[in-house]
SEDREN-678058 format. One line per field, with one value per residue (C-alpha): residue in three letters; chain; x, y, z. Coordinates in pm, whole numbers, padded with zeros to 5 digits, always signed. Layout:
# residues N
aa (ALA/...)
ch (A/...)
u (X/...)
v (Y/...)
w (Z/...)
# end
This chain:
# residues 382
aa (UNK/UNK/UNK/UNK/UNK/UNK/UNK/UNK/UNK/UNK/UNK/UNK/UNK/UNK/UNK/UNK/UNK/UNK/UNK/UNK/UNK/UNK/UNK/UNK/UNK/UNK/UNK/UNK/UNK/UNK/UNK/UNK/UNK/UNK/UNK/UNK/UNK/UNK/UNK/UNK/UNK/UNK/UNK/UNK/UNK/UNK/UNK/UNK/UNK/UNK/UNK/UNK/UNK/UNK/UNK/UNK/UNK/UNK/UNK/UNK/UNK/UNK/UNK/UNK/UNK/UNK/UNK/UNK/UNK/UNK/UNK/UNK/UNK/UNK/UNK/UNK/UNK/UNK/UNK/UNK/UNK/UNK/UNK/UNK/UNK/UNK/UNK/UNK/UNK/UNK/UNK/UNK/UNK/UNK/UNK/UNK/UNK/UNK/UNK/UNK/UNK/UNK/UNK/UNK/UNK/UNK/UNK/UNK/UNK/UNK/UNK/UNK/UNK/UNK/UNK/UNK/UNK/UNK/UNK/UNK/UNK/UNK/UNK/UNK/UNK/UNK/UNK/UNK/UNK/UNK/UNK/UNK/UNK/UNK/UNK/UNK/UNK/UNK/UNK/UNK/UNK/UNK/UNK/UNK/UNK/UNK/UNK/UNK/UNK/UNK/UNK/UNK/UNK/UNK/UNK/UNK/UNK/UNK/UNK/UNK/UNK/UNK/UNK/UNK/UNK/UNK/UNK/UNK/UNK/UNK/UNK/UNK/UNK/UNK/UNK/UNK/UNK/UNK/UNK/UNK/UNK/UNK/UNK/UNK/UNK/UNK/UNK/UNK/UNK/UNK/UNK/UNK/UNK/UNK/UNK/UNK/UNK/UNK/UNK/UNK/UNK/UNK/UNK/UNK/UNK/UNK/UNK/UNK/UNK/UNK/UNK/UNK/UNK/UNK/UNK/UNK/UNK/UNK/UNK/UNK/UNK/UNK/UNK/UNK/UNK/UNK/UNK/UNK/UNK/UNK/UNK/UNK/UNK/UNK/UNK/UNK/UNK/UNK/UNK/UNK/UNK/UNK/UNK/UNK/UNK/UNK/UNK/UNK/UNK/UNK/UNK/UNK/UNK/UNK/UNK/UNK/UNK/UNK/UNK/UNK/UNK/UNK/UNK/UNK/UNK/UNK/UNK/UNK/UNK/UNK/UNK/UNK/UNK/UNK/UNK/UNK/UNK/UNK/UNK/UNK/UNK/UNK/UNK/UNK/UNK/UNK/UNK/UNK/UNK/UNK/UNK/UNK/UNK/UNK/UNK/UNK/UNK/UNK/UNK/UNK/UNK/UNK/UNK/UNK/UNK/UNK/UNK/UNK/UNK/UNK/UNK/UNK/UNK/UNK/UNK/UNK/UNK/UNK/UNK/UNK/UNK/UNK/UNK/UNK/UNK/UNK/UNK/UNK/UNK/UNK/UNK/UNK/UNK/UNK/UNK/UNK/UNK/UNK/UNK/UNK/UNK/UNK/UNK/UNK/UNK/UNK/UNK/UNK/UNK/UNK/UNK/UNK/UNK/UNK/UNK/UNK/UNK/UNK/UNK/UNK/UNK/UNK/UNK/UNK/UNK/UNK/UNK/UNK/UNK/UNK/UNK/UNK/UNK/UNK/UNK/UNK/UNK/UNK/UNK/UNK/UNK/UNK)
ch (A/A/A/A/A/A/A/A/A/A/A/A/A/A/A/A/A/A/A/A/A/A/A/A/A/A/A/A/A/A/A/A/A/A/A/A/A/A/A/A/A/A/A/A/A/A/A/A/A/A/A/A/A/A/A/A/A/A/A/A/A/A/A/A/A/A/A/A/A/A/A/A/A/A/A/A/A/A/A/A/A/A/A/A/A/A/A/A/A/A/A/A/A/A/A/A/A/A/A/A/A/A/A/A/A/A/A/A/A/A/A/A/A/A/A/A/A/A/A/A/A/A/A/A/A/A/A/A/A/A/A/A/A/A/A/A/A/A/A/A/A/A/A/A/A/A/A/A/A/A/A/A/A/A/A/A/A/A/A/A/A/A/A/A/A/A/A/A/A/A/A/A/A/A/A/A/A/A/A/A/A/A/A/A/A/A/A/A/A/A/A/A/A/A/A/A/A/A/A/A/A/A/A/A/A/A/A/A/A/A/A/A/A/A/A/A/A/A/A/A/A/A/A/A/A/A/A/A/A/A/A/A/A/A/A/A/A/A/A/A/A/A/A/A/A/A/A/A/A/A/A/A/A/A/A/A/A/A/A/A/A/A/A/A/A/A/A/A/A/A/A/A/A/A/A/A/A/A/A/A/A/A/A/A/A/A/A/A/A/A/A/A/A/A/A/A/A/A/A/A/A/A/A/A/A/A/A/A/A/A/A/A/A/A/A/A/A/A/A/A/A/A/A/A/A/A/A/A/A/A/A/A/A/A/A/A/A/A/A/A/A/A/A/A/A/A/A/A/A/A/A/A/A/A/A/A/A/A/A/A/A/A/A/A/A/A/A/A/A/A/A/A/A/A/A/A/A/A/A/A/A/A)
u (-01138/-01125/-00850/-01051/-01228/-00840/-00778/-01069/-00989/-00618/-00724/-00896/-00618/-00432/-00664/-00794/-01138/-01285/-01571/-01578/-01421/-01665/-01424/-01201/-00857/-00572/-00529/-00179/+00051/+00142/+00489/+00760/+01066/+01394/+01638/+01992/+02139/+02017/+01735/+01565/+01873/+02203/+02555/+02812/+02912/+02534/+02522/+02783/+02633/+02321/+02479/+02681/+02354/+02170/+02430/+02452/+02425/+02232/+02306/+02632/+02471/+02419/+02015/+01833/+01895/+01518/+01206/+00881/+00661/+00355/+00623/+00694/+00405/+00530/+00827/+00680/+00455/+00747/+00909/+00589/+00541/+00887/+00877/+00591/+00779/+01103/+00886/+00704/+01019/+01168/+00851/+00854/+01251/+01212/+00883/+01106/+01456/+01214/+01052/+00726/+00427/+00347/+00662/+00872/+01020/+01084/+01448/+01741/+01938/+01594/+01561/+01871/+01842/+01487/+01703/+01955/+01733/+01501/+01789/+01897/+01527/+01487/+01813/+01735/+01366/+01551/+01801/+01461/+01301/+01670/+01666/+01347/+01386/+01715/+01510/+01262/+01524/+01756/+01408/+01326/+01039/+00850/+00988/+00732/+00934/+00791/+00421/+00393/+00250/-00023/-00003/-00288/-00108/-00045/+00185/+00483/+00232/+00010/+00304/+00463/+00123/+00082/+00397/+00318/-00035/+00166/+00416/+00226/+00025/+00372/+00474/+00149/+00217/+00528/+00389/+00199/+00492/+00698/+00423/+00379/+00719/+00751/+00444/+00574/+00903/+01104/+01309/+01595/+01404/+01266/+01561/+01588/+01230/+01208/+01543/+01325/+01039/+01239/+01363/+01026/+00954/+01249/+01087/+00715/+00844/+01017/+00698/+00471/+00737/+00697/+00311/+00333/+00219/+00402/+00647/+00568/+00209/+00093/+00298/+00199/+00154/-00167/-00168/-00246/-00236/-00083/-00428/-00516/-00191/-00189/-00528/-00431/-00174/-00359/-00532/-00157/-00075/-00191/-00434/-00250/+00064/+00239/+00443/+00291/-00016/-00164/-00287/+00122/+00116/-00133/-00314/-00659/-00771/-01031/-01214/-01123/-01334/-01330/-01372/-01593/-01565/-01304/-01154/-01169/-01061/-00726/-00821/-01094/-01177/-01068/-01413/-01688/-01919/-02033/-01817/-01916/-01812/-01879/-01786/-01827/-01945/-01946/-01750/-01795/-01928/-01985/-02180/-02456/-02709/-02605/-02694/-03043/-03040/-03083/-02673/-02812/-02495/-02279/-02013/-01742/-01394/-01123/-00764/-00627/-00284/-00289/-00604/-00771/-01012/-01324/-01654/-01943/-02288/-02342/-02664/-02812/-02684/-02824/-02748/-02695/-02671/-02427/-02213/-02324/-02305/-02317/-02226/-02090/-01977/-01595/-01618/-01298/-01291/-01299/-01030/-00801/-00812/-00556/-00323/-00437/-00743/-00765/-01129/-01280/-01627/-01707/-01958/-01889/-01849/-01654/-01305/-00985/-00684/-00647/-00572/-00903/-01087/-00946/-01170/-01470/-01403/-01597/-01420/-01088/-00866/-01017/-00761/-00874/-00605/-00665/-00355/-00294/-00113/+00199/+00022/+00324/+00626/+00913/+01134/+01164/+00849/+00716)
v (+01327/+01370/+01224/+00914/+00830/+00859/+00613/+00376/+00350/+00269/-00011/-00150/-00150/-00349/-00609/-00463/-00487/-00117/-00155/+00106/-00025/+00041/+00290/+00464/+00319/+00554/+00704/+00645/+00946/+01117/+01011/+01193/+01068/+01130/+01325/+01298/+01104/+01363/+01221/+01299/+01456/+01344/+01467/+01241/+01122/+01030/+00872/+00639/+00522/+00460/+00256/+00059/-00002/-00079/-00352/-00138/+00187/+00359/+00323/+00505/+00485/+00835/+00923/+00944/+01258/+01323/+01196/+01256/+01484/+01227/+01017/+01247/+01111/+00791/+00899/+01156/+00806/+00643/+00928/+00930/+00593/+00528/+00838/+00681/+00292/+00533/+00643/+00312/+00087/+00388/+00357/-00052/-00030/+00228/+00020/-00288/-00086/+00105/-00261/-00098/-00303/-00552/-00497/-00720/-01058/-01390/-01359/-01111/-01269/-01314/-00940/-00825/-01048/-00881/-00535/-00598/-00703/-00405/-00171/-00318/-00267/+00102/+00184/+00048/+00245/+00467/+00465/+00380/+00711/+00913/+00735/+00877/+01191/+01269/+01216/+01444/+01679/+01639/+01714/+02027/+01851/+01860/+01603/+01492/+01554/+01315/+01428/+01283/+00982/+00733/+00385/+00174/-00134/-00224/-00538/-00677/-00908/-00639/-00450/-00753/-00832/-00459/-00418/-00759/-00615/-00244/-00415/-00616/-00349/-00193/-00517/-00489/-00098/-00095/-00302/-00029/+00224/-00039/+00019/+00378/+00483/+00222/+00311/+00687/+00626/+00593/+00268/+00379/+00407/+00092/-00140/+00049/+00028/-00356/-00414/-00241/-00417/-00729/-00577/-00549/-00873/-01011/-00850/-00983/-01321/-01286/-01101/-01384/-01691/-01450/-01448/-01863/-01798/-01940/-01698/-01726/-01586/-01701/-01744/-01405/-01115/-00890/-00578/-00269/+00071/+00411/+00614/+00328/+00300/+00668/+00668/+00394/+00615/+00858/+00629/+00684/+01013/+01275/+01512/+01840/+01716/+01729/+02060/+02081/+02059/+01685/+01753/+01853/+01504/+01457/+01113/+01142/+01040/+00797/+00745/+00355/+00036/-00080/-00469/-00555/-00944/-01192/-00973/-00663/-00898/-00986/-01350/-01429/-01806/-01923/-02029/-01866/-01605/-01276/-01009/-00690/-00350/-00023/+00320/+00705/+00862/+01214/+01382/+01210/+01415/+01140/+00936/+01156/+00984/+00658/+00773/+00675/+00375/+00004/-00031/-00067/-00014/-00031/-00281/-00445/-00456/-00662/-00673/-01039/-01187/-01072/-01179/-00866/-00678/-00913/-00718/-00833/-00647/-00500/-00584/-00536/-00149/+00010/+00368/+00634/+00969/+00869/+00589/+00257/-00092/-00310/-00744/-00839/-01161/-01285/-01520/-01705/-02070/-01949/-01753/-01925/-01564/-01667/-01402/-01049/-00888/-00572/-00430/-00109/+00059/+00110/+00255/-00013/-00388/-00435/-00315/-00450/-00358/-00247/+00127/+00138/+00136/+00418/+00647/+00474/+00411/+00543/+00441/+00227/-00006/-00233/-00539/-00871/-01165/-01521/-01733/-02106/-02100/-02317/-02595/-02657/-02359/-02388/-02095/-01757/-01714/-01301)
w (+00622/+01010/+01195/+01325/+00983/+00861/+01144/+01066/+00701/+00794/+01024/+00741/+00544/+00782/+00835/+01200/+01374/+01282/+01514/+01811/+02163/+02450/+02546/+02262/+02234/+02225/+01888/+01734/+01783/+01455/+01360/+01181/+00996/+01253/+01205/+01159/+00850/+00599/+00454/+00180/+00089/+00260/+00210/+00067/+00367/+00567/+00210/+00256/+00582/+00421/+00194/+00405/+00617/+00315/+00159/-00180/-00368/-00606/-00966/-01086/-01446/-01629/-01631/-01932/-02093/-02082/-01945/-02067/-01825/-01840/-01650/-01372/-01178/-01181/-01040/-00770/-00621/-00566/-00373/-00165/-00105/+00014/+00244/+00426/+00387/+00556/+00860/+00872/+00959/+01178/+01348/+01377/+01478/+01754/+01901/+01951/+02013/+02311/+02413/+02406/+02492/+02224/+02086/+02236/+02118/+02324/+02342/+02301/+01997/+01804/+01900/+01766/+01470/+01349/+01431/+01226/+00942/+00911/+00977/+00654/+00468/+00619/+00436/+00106/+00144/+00197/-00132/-00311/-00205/-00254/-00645/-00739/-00578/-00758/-01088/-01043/-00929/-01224/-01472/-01270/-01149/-00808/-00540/-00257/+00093/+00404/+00584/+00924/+00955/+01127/+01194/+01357/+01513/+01847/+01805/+01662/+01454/+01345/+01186/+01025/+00884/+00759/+00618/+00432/+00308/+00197/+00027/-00193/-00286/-00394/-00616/-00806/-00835/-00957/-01251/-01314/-01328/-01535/-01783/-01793/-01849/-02127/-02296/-02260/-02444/-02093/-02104/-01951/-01570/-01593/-01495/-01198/-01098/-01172/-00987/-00688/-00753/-00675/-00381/-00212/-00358/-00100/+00152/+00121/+00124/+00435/+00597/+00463/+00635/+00975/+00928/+00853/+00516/+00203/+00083/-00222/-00307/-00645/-00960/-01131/-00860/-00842/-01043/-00908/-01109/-00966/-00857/-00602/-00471/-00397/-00239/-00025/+00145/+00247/+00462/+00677/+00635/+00945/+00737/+00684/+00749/+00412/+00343/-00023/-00156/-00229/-00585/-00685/-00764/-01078/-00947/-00830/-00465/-00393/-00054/+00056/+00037/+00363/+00345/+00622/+00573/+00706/+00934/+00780/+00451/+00604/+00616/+00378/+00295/+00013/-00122/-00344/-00123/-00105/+00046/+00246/+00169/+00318/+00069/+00219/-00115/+00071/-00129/-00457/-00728/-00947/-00728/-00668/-00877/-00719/-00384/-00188/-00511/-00498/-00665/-01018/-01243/-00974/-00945/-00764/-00951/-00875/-00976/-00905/-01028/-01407/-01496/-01684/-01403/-01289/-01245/-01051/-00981/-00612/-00448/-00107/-00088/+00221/+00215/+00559/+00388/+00152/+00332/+00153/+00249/-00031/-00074/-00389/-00509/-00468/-00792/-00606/-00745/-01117/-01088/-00835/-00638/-00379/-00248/-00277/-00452/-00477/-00550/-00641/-00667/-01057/-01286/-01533/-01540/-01878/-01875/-02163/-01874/-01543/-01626/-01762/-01476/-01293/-01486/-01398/-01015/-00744/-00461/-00414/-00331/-00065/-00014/+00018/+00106/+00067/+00222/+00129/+00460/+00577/+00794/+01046/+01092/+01310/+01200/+01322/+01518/+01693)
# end
């Protein structure tokens, strides 16, 4: 994918117009974790200031004495993800440390005190990323080390509300890798990852009260499975940038559903309509007798709360070589679809559990949020 398509598909992802600017904005500068506290791997003393930042420690509990090698994957997307969640926040504190542009907040102790509080989450990323990296490591296994990095925002508000859209992407992913390790034998990880998973869960609800949304998003949170979660983040990572090869990590890659509705589907109604999508099949094997068609067999998948995955036909697909547009239906009042959705392009409209449908996909995840937002706010305000 060229840098700008990488670009555009981020800016989906974070809920931001994708249409081109009469003149082209400056592209985001490609951003690499600094220097200078060891990580991925600090000594024991950078680790004790990580610690201290973070409010805790890793576990001092012995590691399994053996982890099954379907597993390792599991392990090896967490490393990843929380090497890009490290350079995100380092990012988003140097922006407001700097008082760049956009960046800025209406006072000095409101400043410090949003500082102070993702200094905090940038050290427990980065103890998350450290956890899973020693794992692989003690199993002889590979261990993703950061890429450099892209992020398409331009404001305090459009970070907040990324990092809010990324994160719960990451609660229903860590489901996902709850699941795998227990249906591969490996109980002993999965404390750990569920204590994490809470973590983040923290952290979404304190996004969400900064974006006047409730913090709390729906009683059961959206599933998401590993493959999507991976795809997602290459929609942030500077192509080439990665000092190993992509396909070390055994997860396939999908090109992104970009959600043209409701803002790029960062605020869609909460109301039963049909939703845009746009998919570049280009380098999609499987799609090739798809192509130039009207979308017969081709469907829409969505992953919302825990309700098993909801398939709906596509219709209206205009084709341009082989980038399709395509509506489907968001069946919303049926399924109380508040919160996030996450949808996928399928060969198949029946599927018994989320995993299922990776094998089938096309194209994925597009991410579609629904807020029942807080009608008057008074607290800590960007």
């Amino acid at each position: 994918m060229r840098f700008t398509a990488a670009l555009a598909s981020a800016a989906a992802f974070a809920g931001l117009a994708v249409a081109a600017p009469a003149q082209a904005a400056p592209q985001p500068r490609a951003f690499s974790i600094p220097a200078g506290d060891g990580f991925p791997s600090p000594n024991p003393a950078q680790l004790a200031v990580i610690n201290d930042l973070a409010d805790g420690t890793l576990s001092n509990a012995p590691p399994p004495a053996k982890i099954n090698e379907a597993s390792f994957p599991v392990f090896q997307l967490i490393a990843f993800n929380e090497n890009f969640e490290v350079a995100f926040f380092s990012s988003l504190i140097q922006n407001i440390t700097n008082g760049v542009p956009g960046f800025d907040l209406p006072s000095s102790p409101k400043k410090d005190e949003l500082l102070d509080i993702l200094q905090t989450v940038l050290a427990q990323e980065k103890l998350h990323a450290i956890n899973a990296i020693n794992t692989l490591k003690k199993f002889n296994a590979f261990a993703p080390t950061p890429c450099q990095y892209q992020f398409p925002t331009s404001n305090i508000y459009e970070a907040i509300s990324l990092a809010e859209r990324f994160t719960d992407l990451v609660l229903g992913t860590l489901q996902d890798a709850a699941q795998i390790l227990a249906r591969n034998g490996d109980v002993g990880p999965v404390r750990g990852v569920t204590a994490s998973l809470g973590q983040e869960g923290q952290q979404e609800g304190f996004y969400r009260i900064l974006l006047s949304k409730k913090p709390s998003e729906k009683p059961f949170l959206t599933t998401n499975v590993a493959a999507f979660a991976f795809s997602a983040l290459q929609q942030f990572v500077v192509p080439g940038s990665c000092p190993f090869p992509l396909d070390s990590i055994k997860l396939p890659i999908f090109p992104p559903v970009a959600v043209l509705s409701g803002k790029g589907g960062v605020a869609v109604e909460p109301r039963d309509q049909a939703l845009s999508f746009q998919v570049d099949l280009t380098n999609v094997k499987a799609a090739d007798k798809y192509v130039g068609g009207k979308g017969d067999g081709l469907f829409v998948t969505y992953f919302s709360g825990q309700l098993l995955p909801i398939s709906v036909p596509i219709v209206n697909a205009k084709w341009t070589g082989r980038v399709v547009t395509f509506d489907a239906n968001f069946p919303f009042a049926a399924n109380f679809m508040y919160g996030l959705s996450v949808a996928s392009l399928t060969t198949s409209g029946a599927f018994a559990a989320p995993g299922d449908v990776v094998a089938a996909t096309l194209a994925a995840p597009g991410l579609i949020q629904v807020d029942d937002r807080v009608k008057s706010w008074d607290g800590f305000k960007l």
